[in-house]
C-alpha positions in Angstrom: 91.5 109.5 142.3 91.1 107.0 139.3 91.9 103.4 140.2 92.2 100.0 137.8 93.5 96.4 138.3 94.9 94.1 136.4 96.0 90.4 136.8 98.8 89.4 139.0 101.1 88.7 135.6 100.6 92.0 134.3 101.9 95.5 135.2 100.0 99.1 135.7 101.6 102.0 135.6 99.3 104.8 136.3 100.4 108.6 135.4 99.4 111.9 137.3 96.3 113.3 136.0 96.6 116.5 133.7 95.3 118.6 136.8 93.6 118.0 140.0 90.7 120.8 140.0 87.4 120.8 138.0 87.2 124.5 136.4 83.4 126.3 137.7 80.8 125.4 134.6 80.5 127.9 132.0 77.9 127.4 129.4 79.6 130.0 126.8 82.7 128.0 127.0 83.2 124.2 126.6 84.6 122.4 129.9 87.8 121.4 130.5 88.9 118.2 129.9 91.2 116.4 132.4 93.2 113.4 130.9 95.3 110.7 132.6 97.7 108.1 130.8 97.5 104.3 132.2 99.6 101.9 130.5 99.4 98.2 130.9 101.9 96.1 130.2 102.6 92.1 130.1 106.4 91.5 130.8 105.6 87.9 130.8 103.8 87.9 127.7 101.4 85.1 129.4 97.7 85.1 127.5 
């Protein structure tokens, strides 16, 4: 699993990857990608 940190003022939000399995390598075929969304956001708006 991906992890990240941020500062105590800010806020993560980390969404479920796209899938949790790798797909066997297939050199014909270009791999899979798997993507995950993180947003980061600063309520507080402190620099």
């Amino acid at each position: 699993h991906f992890q990240a940190a941020v500062p105590k003022n800010m806020r993560i939000k980390l969404q479920n990857p796209s899938t949790s399995e790798l797909p066997v390598y297939n050199p014909i075929l270009p791999p899979q990608a798997i993507t995950q969304i993180l947003i980061v956001s600063n309520p507080n708006k402190v620099s």
